[in-house]
N, C-alpha and C positions, 0 to 999 in steps of 0.2 A: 505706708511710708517706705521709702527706698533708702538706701544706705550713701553716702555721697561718694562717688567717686574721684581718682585723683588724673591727672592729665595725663594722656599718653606720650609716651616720649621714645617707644622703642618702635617698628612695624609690628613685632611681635605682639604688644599690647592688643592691636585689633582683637584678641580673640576673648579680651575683658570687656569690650566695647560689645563685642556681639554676643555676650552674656547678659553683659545690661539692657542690651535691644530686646534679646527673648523675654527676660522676667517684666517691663516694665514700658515699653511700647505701647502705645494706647491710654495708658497710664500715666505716661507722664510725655508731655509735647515734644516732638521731632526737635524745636528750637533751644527747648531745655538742654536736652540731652548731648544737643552741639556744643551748647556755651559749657555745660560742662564739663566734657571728654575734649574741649579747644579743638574740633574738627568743623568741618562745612556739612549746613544742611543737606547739599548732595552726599555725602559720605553715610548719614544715618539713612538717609531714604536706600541708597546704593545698599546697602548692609539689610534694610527691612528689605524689601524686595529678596535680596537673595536668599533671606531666613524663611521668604514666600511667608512672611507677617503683611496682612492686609491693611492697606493705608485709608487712612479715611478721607472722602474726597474733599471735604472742608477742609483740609490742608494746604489746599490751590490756593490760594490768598489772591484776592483778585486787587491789582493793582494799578493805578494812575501812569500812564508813560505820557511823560509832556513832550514837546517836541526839542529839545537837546539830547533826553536821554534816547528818542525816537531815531536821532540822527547817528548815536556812537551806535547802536543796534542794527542799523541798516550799513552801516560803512563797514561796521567788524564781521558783519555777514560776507562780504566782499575780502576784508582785510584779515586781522589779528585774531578773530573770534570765533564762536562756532556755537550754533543749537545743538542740544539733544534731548528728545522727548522723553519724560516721565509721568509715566502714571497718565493721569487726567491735564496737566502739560508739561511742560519745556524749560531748560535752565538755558542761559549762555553762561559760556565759558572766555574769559580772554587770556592770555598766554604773552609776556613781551622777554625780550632777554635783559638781564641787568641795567644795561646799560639804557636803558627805557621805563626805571620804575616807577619816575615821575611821574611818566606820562601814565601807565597802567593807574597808579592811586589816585590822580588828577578823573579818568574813567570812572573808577569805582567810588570816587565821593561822588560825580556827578549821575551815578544811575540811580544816587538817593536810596528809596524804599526798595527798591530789587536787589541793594547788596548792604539795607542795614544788620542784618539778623547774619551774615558771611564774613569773615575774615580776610584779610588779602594775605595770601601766604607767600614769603621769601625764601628762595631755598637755595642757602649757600652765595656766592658768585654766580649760579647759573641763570635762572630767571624768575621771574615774578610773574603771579596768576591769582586770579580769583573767579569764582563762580555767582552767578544770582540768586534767589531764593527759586521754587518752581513757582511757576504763572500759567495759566492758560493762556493768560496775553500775547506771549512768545511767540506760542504754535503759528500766530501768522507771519512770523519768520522761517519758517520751517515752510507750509505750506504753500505762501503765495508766489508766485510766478517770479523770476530776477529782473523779469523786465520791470513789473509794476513795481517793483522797491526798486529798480533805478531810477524811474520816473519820481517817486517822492525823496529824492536824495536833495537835501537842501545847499546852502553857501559850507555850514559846518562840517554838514556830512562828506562832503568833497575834499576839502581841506583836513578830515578826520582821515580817510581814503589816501591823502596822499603820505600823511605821516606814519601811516601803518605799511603799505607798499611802495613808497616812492622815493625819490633820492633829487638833488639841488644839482644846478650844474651852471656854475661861477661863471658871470658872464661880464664883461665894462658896464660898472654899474648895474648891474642887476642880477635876478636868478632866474635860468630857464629849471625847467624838470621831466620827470621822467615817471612811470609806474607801470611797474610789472606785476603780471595776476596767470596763475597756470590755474584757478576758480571759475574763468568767464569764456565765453565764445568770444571770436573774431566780432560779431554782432554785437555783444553784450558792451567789449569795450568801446564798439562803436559810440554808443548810447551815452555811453559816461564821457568819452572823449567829446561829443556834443554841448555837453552841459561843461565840460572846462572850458570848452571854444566863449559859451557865451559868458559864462563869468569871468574870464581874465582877458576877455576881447582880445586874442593872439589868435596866430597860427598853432595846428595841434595837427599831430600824423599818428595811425596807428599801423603798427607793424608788428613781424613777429620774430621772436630773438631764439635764434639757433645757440644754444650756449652746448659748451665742451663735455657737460653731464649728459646733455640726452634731455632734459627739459626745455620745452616749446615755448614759456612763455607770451603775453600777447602785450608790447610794450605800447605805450601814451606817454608820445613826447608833448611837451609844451613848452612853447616858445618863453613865457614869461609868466612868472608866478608871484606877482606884485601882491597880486588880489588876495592868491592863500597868505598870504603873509601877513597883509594886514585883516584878516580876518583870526587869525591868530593872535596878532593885538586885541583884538578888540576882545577878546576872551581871555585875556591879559594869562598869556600862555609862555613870557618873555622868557621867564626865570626857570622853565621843565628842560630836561635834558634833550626832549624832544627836540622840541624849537631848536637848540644851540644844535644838536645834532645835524639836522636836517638845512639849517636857515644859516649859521654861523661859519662853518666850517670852509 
């Protein structure tokens, strides 16, 4: 029997966390010991590994991705998100600023089983993030080529893509847009500017934006973005900060 612990509240704390990792790891389950100490499953893994406490590979939980959370995982690879392998596999990570927490929790209820056993963390005014549980599933976001997950980027993943790099541009009656990526090649964006061409049937240019930092950017204009938008309804997305952000403004 373990003694219960009380939640962390200082940085300082970590080093009562990683007292409880060494005596009782193994002992008592990775997910336990998160709901307990109010941390993310990658935080106890992160902390085992660095104690060099061996994980057991049954901890991979092998998981179901349908294809909506298929589509936020392929866009955030591009956009707001990012893999990073552990162990036997892979967490994603996404990251938004305040002013997008909607959108980020809107994300995290929709990857379901990948981020029920994780918390969404707020910190402050500055931004909001949450991590997945690990999966071997992931690793083929990690692994596979950026063309072939352009190629499977669907209506949502597009419209996912442009809410995470992209901006509106007010037009009589309507809205053109724009997405910028320093993530992809000239090619890459080719690919994707392909796939807007035929889903909002417009003219679509890619070029590459000289900004006053020193970053290259590879921008994708689009003439009309009718299409994301109402694909956004239809995921009845009206009411997220995103939308008004992006669509309203």
């Amino acid at each position: 029997m373990y003694a219960t612990p009380y939640p962390l509240n200082k940085e300082s704390d970590n080093v009562i966390l990683e007292e409880f990792i060494k005596e009782n790891y193994g002992k008592v389950k990775a997910k336990e010991i998160a709901k307990l100490y109010n941390v993310s499953l990658y935080k106890v893994y992160g902390l085992a590994k660095k104690l060099k406490i061996k994980t057991n590979k049954s901890r991979n939980k092998n998981f179901i991705i349908n294809k909506d959370m298929e589509q936020i995982l392929l866009s955030g690879k591009f956009g707001d998100g990012n893999f990073r392998r552990m162990g036997n596999g892979a967490i994603y990570r996404e990251k938004h600023a305040m002013d997008e927490k909607d959108y980020c929790l809107w994300k995290y209820n929709m990857l379901g089983d990948l981020t029920s056993l994780n918390k969404i963390y707020y910190y402050k005014d500055l931004y909001v993030n949450f991590d997945t549980s690990n999966s071997k599933e992931l690793l083929y976001y990690i692994n596979e080529t950026k063309e072939n997950m352009i190629d499977k980027l669907s209506d949502l993943g597009l419209l996912l893509y442009f809410l995470d790099d992209g901006w509106s541009l007010k037009r009589k009656g309507y809205y053109a847009g724009a997405i910028s990526s320093v993530k992809l090649t000239f090619e890459q964006m080719c690919l994707i500017a392909e796939k807007y061409r035929k889903l909002c049937n417009c003219n679509i240019k890619v070029s590459q934006w000289h900004k006053p930092s020193g970053q290259e950017p590879y921008v994708i204009y689009i003439q009309n973005i009718t299409k994301l938008i109402n694909i956004a309804n239809e995921y009845k997305m009206q009411n997220l900060d995103i939308y008004i952000k992006k669509f309203k403004k």
